[in-house]
C-alpha positions as CSV (number, residue, x, y, z in Angstrom):
1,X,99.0,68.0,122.5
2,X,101.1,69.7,120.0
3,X,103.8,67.8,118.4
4,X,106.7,68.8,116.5
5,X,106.5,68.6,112.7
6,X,109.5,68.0,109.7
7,X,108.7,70.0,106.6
8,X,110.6,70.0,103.6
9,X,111.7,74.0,102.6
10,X,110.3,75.2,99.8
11,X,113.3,76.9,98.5
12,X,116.3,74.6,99.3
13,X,114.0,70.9,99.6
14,X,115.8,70.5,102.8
15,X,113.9,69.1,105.6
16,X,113.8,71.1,108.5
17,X,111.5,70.7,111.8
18,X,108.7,73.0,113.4
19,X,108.6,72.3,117.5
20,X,105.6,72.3,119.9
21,X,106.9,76.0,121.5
22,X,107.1,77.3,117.6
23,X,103.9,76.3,117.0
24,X,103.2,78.4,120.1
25,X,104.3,81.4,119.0
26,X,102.7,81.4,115.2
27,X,99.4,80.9,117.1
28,X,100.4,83.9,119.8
29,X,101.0,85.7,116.7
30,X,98.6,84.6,114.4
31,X,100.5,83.9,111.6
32,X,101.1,80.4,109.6
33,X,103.7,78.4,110.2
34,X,106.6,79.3,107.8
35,X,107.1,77.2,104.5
36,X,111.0,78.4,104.2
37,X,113.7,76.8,106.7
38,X,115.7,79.2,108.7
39,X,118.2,79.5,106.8
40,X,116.4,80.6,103.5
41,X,114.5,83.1,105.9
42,X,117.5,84.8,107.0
43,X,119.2,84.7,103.6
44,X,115.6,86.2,102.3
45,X,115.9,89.1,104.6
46,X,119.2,89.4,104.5
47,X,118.5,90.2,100.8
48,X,116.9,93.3,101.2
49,X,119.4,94.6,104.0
50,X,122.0,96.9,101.7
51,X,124.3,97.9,104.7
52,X,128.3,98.4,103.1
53,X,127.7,99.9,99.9
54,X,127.5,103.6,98.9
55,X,127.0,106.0,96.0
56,X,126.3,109.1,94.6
57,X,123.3,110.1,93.5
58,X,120.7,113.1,93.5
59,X,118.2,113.5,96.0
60,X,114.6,113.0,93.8
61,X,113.5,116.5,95.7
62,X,116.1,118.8,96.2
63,X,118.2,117.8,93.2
64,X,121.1,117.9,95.4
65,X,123.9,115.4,94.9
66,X,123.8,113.3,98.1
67,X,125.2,109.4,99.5
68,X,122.9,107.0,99.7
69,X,122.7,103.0,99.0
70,X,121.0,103.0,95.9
71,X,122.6,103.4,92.6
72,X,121.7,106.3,90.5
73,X,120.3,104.0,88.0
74,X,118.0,102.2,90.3
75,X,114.9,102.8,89.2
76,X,113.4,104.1,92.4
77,X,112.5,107.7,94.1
78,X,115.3,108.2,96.4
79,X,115.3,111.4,99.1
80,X,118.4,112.2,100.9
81,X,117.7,111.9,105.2
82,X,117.5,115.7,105.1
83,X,114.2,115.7,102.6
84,X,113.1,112.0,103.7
85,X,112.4,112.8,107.3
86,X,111.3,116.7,106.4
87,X,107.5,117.5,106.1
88,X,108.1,118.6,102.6
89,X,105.9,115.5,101.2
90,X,103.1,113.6,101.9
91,X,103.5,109.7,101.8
92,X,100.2,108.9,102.0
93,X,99.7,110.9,98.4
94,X,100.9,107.7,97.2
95,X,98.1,105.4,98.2
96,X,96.5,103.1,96.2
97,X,93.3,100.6,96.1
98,X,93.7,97.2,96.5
99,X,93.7,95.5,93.4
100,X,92.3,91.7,94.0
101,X,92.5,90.9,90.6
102,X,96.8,90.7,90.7
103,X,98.8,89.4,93.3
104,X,99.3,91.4,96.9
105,X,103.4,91.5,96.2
106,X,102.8,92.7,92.4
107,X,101.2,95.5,93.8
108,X,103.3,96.3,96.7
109,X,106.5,96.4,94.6
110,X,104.5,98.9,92.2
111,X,104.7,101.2,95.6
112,X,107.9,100.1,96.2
113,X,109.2,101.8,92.6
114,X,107.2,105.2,93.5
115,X,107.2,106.0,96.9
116,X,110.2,107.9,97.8
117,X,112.5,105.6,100.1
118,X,115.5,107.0,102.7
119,X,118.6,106.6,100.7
120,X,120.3,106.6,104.1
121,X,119.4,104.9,107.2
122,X,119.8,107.9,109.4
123,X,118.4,110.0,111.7
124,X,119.0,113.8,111.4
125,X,121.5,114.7,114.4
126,X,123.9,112.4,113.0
127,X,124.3,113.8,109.0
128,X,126.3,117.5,109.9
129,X,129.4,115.7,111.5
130,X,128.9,112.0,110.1
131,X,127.2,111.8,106.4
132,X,128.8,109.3,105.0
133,X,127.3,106.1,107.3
134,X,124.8,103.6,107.0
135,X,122.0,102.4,109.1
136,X,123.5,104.1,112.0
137,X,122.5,107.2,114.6
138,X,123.1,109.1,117.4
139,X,126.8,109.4,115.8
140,X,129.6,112.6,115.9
141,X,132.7,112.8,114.1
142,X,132.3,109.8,112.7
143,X,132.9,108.3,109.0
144,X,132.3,105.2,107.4
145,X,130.2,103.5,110.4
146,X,127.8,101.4,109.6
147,X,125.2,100.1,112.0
148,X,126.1,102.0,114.7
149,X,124.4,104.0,117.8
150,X,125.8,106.5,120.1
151,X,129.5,106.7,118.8
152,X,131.9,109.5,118.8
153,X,135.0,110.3,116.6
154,X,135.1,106.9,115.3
155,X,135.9,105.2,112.1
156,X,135.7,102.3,109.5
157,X,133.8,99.1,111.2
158,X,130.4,97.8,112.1
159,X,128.1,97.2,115.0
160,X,129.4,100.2,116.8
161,X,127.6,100.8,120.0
162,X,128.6,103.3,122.7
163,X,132.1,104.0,121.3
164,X,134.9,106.9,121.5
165,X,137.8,106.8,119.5
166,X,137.2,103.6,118.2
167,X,139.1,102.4,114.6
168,X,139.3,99.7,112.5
169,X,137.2,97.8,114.7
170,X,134.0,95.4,114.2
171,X,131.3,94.9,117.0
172,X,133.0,96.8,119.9
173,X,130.7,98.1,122.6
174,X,130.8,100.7,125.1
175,X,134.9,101.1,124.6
176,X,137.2,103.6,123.8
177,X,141.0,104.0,122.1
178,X,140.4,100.8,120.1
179,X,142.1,99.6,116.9
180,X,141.9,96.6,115.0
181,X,140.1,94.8,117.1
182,X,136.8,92.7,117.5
183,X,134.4,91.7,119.9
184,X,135.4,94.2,122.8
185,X,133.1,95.4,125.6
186,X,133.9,97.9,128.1
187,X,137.7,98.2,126.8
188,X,140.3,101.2,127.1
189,X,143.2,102.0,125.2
190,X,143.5,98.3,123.5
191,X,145.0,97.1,120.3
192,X,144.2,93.8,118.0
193,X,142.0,92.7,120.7
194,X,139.8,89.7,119.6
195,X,136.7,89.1,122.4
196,X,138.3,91.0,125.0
197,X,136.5,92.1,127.9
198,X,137.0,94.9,130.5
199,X,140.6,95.3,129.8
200,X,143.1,98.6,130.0
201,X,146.5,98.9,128.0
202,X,146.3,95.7,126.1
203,X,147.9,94.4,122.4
204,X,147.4,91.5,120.3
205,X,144.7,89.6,123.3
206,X,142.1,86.9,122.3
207,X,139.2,85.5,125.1
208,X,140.6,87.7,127.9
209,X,139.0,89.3,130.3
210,X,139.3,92.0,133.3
211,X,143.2,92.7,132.2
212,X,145.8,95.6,131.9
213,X,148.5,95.8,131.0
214,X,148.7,92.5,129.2
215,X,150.9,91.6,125.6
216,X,150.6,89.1,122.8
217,X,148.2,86.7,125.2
218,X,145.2,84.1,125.3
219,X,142.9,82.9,128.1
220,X,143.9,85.2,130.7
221,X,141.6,86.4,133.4
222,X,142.5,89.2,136.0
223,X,146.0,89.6,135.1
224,X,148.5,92.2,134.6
225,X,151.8,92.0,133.2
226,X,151.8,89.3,131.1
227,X,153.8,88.7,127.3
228,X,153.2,85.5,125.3
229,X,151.5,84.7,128.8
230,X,154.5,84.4,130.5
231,X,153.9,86.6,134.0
232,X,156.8,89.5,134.0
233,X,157.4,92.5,137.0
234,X,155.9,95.7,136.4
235,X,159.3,96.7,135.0
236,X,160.7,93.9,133.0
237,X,157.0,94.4,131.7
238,X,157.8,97.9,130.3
239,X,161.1,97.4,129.7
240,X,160.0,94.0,127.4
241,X,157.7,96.0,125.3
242,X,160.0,99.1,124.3
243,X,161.5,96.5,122.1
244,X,158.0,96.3,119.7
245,X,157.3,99.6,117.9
246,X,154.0,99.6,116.8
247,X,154.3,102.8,114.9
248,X,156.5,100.9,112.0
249,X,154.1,99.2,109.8
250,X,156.9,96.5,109.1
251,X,156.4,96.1,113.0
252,X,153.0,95.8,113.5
253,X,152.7,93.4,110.9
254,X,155.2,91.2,112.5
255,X,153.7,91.1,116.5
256,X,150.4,90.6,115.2
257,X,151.2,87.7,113.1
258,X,153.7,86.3,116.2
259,X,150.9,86.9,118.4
260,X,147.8,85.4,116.3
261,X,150.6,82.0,115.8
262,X,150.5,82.1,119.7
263,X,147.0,81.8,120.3
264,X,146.7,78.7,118.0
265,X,148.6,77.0,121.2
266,X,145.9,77.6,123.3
267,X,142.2,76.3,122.4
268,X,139.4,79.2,121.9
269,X,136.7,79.8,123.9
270,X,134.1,77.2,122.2
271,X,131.2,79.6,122.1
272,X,130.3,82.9,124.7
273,X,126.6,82.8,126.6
274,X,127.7,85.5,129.5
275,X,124.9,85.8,132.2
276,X,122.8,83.9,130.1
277,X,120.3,81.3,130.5
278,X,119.0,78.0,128.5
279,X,120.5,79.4,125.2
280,X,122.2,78.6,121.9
281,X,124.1,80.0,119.2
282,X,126.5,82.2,120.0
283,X,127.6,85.7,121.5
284,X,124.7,86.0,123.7
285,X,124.5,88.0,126.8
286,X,121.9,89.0,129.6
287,X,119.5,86.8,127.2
288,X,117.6,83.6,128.5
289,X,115.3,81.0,126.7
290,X,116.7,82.0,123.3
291,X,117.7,79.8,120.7
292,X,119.6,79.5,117.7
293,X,120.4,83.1,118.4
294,X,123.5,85.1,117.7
295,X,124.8,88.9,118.8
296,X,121.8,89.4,120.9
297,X,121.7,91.2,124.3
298,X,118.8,91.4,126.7
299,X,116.8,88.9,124.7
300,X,114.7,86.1,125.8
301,X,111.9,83.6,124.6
302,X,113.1,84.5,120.8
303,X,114.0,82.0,118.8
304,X,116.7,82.8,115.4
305,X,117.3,86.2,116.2
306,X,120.5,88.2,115.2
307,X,122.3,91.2,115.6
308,X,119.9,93.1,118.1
309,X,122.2,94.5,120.5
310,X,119.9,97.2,122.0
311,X,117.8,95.1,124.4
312,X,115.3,94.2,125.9
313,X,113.6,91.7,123.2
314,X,111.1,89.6,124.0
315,X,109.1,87.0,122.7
316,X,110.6,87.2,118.7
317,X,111.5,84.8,116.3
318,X,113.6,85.5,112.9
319,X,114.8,88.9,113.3
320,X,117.7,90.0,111.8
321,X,119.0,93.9,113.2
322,X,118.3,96.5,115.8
323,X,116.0,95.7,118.8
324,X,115.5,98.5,121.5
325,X,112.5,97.3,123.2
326,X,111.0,94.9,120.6
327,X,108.6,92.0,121.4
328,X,106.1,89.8,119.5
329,X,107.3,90.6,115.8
330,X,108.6,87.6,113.6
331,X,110.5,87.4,110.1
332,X,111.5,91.1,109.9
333,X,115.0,92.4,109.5
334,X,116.3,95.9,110.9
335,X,113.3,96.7,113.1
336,X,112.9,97.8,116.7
337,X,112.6,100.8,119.5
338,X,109.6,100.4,121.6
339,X,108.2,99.2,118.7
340,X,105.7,95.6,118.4
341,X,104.0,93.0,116.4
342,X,105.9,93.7,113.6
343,X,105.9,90.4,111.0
344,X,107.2,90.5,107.7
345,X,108.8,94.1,108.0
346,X,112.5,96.1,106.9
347,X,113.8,99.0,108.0
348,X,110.9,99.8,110.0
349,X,109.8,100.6,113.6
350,X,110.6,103.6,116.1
351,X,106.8,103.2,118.2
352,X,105.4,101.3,115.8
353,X,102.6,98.9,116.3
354,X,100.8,96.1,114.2
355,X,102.4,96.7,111.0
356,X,102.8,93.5,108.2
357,X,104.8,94.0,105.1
358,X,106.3,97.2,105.6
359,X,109.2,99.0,104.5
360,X,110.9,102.3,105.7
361,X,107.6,102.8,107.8
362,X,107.7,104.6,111.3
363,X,105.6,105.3,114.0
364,X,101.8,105.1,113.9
365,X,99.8,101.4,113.8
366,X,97.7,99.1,111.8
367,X,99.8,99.3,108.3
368,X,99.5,96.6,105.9
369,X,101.9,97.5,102.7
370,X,103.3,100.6,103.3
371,X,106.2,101.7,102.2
372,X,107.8,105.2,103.9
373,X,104.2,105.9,105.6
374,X,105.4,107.9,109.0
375,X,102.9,107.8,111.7
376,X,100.0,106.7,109.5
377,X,97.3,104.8,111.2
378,X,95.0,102.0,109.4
379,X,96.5,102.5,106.2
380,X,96.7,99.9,103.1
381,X,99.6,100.5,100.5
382,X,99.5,104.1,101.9
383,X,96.2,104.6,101.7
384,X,94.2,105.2,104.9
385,X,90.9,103.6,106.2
386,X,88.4,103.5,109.0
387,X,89.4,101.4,111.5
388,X,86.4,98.9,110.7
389,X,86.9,99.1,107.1
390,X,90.8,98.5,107.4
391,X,90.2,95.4,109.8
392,X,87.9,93.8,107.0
393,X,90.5,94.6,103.6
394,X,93.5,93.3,105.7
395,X,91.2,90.0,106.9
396,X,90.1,89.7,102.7
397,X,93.6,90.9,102.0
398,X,95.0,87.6,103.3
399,X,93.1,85.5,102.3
400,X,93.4,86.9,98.8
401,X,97.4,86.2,99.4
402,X,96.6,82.4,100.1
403,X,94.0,81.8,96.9
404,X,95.9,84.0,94.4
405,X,100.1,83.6,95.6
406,X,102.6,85.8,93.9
407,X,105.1,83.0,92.2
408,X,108.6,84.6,91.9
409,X,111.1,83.5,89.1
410,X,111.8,80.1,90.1
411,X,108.3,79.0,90.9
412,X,108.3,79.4,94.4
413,X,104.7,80.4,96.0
414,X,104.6,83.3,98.6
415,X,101.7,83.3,100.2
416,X,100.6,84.7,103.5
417,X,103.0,84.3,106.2
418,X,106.2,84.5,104.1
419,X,108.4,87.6,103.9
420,X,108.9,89.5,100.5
421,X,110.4,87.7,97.7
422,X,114.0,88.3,97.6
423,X,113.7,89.4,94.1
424,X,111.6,92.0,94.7
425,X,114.7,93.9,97.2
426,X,115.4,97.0,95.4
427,X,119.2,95.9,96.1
428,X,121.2,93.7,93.7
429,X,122.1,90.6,95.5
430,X,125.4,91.0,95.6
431,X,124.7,94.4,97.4
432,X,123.2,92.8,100.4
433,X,124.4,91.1,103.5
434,X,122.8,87.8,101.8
435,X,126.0,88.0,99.8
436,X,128.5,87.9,102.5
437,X,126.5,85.1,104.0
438,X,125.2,83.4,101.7
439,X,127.4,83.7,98.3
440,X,126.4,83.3,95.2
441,X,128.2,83.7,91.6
442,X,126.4,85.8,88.9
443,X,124.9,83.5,87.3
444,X,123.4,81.4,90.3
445,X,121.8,84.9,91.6
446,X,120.7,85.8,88.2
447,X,119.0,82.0,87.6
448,X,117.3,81.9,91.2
449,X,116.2,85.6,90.0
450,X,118.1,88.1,91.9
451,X,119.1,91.4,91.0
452,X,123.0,91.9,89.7
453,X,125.4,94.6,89.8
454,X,128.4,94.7,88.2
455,X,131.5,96.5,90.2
456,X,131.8,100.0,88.8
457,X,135.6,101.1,87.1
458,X,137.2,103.4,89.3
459,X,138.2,106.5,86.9
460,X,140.3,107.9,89.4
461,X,144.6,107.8,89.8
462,X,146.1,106.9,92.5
463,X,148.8,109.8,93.3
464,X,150.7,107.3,95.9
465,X,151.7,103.4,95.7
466,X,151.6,101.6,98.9
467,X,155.6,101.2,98.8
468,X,156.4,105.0,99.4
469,X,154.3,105.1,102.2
470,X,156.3,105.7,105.2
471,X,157.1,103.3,107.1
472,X,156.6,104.6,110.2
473,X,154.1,107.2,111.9
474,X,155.9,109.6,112.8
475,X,157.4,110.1,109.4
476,X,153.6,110.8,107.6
477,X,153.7,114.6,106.5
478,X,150.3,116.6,107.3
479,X,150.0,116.3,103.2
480,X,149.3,113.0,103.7
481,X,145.5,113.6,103.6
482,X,145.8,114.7,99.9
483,X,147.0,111.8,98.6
484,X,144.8,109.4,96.7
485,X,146.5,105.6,97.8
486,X,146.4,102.5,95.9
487,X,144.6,99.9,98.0
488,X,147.7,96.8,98.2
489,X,144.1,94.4,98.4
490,X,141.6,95.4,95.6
491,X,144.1,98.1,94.0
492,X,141.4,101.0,93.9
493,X,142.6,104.3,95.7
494,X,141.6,105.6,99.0
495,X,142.5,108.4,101.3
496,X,143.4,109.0,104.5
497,X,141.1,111.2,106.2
498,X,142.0,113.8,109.4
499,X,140.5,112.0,112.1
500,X,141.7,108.9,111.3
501,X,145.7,110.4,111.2
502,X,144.7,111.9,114.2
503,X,144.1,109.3,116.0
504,X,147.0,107.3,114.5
505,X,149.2,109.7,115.5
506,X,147.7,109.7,119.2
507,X,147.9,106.1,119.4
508,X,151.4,105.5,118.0
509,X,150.2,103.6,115.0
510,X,151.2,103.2,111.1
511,X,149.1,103.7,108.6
512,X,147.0,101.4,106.9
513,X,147.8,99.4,103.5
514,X,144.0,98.9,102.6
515,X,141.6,100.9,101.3
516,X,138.6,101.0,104.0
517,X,136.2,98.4,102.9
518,X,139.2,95.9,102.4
519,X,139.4,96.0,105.7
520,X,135.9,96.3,107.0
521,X,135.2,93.2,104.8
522,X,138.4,91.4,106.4
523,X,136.7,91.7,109.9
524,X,133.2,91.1,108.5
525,X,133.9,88.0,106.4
526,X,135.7,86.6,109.7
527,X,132.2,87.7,111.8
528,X,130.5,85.4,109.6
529,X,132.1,83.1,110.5
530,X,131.2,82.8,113.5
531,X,127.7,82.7,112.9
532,X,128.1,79.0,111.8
533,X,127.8,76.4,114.6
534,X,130.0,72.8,114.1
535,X,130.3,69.8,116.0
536,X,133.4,69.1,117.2
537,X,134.7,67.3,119.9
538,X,136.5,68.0,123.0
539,X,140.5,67.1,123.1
540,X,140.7,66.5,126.9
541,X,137.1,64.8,127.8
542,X,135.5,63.7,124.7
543,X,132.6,65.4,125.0
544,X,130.5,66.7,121.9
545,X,129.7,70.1,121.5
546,X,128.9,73.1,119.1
547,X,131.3,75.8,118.4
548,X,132.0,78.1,115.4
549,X,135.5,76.8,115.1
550,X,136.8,74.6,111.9
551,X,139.4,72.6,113.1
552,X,142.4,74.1,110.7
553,X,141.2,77.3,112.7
554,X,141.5,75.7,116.0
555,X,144.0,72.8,115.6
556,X,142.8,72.1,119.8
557,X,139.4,72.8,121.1
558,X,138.0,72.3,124.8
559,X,134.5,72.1,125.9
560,X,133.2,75.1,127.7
561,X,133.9,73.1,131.1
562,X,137.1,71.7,130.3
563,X,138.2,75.3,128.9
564,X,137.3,77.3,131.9
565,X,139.9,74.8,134.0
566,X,142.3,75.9,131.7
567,X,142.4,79.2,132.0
568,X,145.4,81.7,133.0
C-alpha cells in the first residue's frame, strides 16, 4: 500500500506532502518523485517563460533587424521566425558527445549559448499582419498579443483565444467587440466586463452570465435591462443610459469606478469549476479529477496544471502553458499539440513524443537535450543515434545526472527528475513570468543566482502630454497616430496605432492614458491574483472554504452554495 509522504523542499525548506495517486503517476511515468514543492516548480519554470518583453535585435542569419525576447546583448544565437522555422540551417550540425566527465546541465547550457533559438514564439502565418506578438499564432491584424491563438484585429492583452475585435482585454475567449475587460467567454459587444459569460450589449458587469442589455451590475443571470441591478423597461433602459458618455475619458473614468464601488455590495463568486468534476483551484472548466489546477479547459487526472486552455489534457502534472491534446508529460512549461511524454521541457511540442530536457524542440521523438532540433529522432544534445545506442546513453545518461548533480549558485543539487536550474534561463529574472509571480528585488535574484536586467532609458520625446489629449473621441484628429504620448503610469511614450483608433472610434470610446504594457500589466498583476487560494469564511452559513479573495477585496464573501441562492 502506498502511503503519502511530507518532504521538506529543497529550495524553500518548506515541508510539503507527496500523495498515494502522485506517487502513481511518477511511477506511470518513470520519473523520481520531485525534491522541489509546487510552488518552487512553478516559479522554476516560470523562470524561463519570457512572455511581455520585447526588443530589437538582428536576426544571427539574415542580419536583418527583427523583434524578438532576447536582448541584443544576450549572449545567444537568435533567428528571427522567418529564418528559425526556414530550412536554411541544420540543427543537428550542432550536436555534441556526451561528456560524463561534467555535469548533464553544464553541457546542455553550452548548447543552449550556440544553438540558434526562435526569438519569437510564432508560427509563420501570423508574422505579415501581426509581428510584433509573443508566444502566440494563428493571429491577423493583430498587435501586441501575447499568448494568443486564432484572433483577429485584436490588441494589447493576454490569453487571447478565438477573438475578433477584442482590446484591452486579458483571458477573453471566443468573443468579439470587447474592451477592458477580463475573463469573458462567448461575449458580444461588451465593455469592463469582469468573468462575464454569454452576454450582448453589456458595461461595467462582474460574475454575470447569459445577459444583454445589462449596466453597471453583479450576480445577474438571464436578465436584460438592468442598471446598478435595479430592473428598468426597455425604454427607461435606453433612455437611463444616454445620460453616461463613454466616449469622454473624464466619463469613463467615472462609471467604471461607480460601477467597481457597486460590486463591493454584492459578494464575488468564491471560485468558478463550470461543468467540472472533483476539482480545485480555480477557473476550471469541462475538466474533471484535476487538482490544484488553474485556467485549464478540457483537462482531467492532472494535477498543478495552469494556463492550458486548448484541451483535451490528460493525465499531466506541473505544466505551465498551451495544451492542445497533451497527456503524460510532467514539469514542463509552454508545451502541447498532439504532443506526449514530455517531462522537463519549454517551448516545445507540436507531435512530439518522448522528449526530456528540451527546449524550442518540435516534432520528431526520443530527444534527450535538445535544443531547436525539429523533427529529429533519437538524438542527444542534437546529435543523433541508433535507436539501441540512444536507449543505452539516455539509461547511462541518468544515472550519470544522479552520481555527478549539477549544484547551481546556492548549493542546491539537480539531479534527475528536476527541471533546469532557473539560472540557467537565458532570460533575466525579472524578464520572466517568475517575476510577476513570484517577486523578487535585485539583489535577492542576484543572491539566489538569477540573471538581472536593468530597465533600459528611453531616448525618445514624447511630442504629446496626457493633458492635451482630447477629452473625448470624437474630437481625436486622424494625426493622432503620429504623436509619440507620455504614459500618465511609467511616463515613457507610446503611440496610438490605426487599429486600435479604429476601433475606438467604432465603439464610442476615449483614448487611453497608459502606455500599453501599463495596462496589460494592470490586468495581469490582478490575474495573479487570482491564482492564490485563501481560507475564508462564509458570512451567511459559516462554512470554510477557499477562494482567491483577500478580505479588503471582498469586504462579504459567500460559499459557492450560499452564493448561488443569492443571485439576481
Amino acid at each position: 500500500m502506498i502511503l503519502s509522504e511530507q518532504r521538506i523542499c529543497q529550495n524553500c525548506k518548506n515541508p510539503f506532502t507527496i500523495e498515494p495517486e502522485d506517487f502513481v503517476f511518477y511511477k506511470k511515468i518513470q520519473v523520481p518523485a520531485p525534491t522541489f514543492c509546487p510552488e518552487c516548480r512553478l516559479q522554476r519554470r516560470l523562470a524561463f517563460h519570457n512572455l511581455l518583453n520585447l526588443y530589437k535585435r538582428p536576426c544571427d542569419l539574415c542580419k536583418k533587424d527583427t523583434i524578438s525576447m532576447y536582448p541584443p546583448e544576450a549572449p545567444y544565437t537568435v533567428y528571427c521566425p522567418l529564418c528559425w522555422w526556414s530550412d536554411n540551417w541544420d540543427p543537428f550540425s550542432y550536436g555534441r558527445a556526451y561528456d560524463f566527465s561534467r555535469p548533464f546541465f553544464g553541457q546542455f547550457n553550452d548548447l543552449l549559448h550556440v544553438a540558434p533559438l526562435l526569438g519569437l514564439s510564432m508560427d509563420i502565418p501570423t508574422l505579415p499582419t501581426s509581428p510584433y506578438c509573443n508566444f502566440a499564432g494563428h493571429l491577423k491584424n493583430c498587435y501586441l498579443v501575447f499568448w494568443g491563438d486564432y484572433n483577429e484585429d485584436s490588441g494589447y492583452g493576454f490569453f487571447f483565444v478565438h477573438n475578433k475585435s477584442v482590446f484591452d482585454c486579458a483571458l477573453t475567449r471566443t468573443s468579439e467587440l470587447l474592451y477592458d475587460s477580463q475573463h469573458c467567454f462567448k461575449d458580444y459587444h461588451g465593455v469592463g466586463l469582469d468573468q462575464v459569460t454569454e452576454s450582448l450589449d453589456c458595461f461595467f458587469l462582474r460574475d454575470c452570465v447569459n445577459c444583454k442589455n445589462c449596466f453597471a451590475s453583479a450576480n445577474l443571470r438571464n436578465k436584460q435591462y438592468y442598471i446598478f441591478n435595479k430592473q428598468y423597461s426597455k425604454e427607461e433602459y435606453f433612455e437611463e443610459i444616454k445620460k453616461y458618455d463613454l466616449g469622454s475619458y473624464a466619463a469613463y473614468r467615472d462609471i467604471k469606478n461607480r460601477a467597481e464601488e457597486h460590486w463591493r455590495d454584492f459578494p464575488p463568486e468564491p471560485w468558478r469549476h463550470e461543468k467540472s468534476i472533483n476539482v480545485t483551484g480555480n477557473y476550471i472548466h469541462e475538466s474533471r479529477n484535476c487538482r490544484e489546477c488553474f485556467e485549464v479547459v478540457g483537462a482531467e487526472n492532472s494535477r498543478h496544471v495552469m494556463m492550458v486552455t486548448d484541451p483535451p489534457i490528460k493525465d499531466s502534472y506541473d505544466i505551465s502553458g498551451w495544451g492542445n491534446n497533451l497527456e503524460l508529460s510532467y514539469d514542463s512549461g509552454v508545451v502541447g499539440e498532439g504532443s506526449s511524454r514530455l517531462r522537463f521541457c519549454h517551448d516545445s511540442g507540436i507531435e512530439l513524443y518522448d522528449a526530456e530536457y528540451c527546449k524550442q524542440v518540435f516534432g520528431g521523438s526520443h530527444q534527450f537535450g535538445c535544443v531547436s532540433a525539429k523533427k529529429g529522432t533519437y538524438c542527444v544534445l542534437n546529435k543523433k543515434y541508433p535507436k539501441e545506442d540512444f536507449e543505452n546513453l539516455r539509461t547511462k545518461i541518468v544515472q550519470h545526472m544522479n552520481d555527478m548533480p549539477y549544484i547551481d549558485p546556492r548549493g542546491t543539487m539537480y539531479r534527475y527528475g528536476e527541471f533546469f536550474p532557473a539560472d540557467l534561463s537565458p532570460s533575466a529574472y525579472n524578464e520572466t513570468l517568475a517575476q510577476k509571480f513570484f517577486p523578487l528585488a535585485k539583489k535577492e535574484a542576484l543572491a539566489k543566482g538569477y540573471g538581472w536586467r536593468d530597465e533600459e532609458v528611453k531616448t525618445h520625446t514624447s511630442t504629446m502630454q496626457i493633458e492635451n489629449l482630447p477629452d473625448h473621441i470624437k474630437d481625436a484628429p486622424d494625426s493622432i497616430v503620429n504623436e509619440i504620448i507620455c504614459c500618465a503610469a511609467c511616463g515613457k511614450g507610446y503611440k496610438i496605432v490605426p487599429i486600435e483608433l479604429a476601433f475606438l472610434r467604432r465603439m464610442h470610446l476615449p483614448l487611453p492614458r497608459e502606455c500599453p504594457f501599463c495596462r496589460i500589466g494592470a490586468k495581469f498583476d490582478r490575474w495573479v491574483k487570482k491564482k492564490r487560494m485563501l481560507l475564508r469564511t462564509c458570512d451567511k452559513c459559516g462554512d470554510t472554504f477557499s477562494t482567491p479573495y483577500e478580505a479588503k477585496e471582498a469586504p462579504s464573501i459567500f460559499c459557492k452554495k450560499c452564493w448561488q441562492e443569492q443571485l439576481v
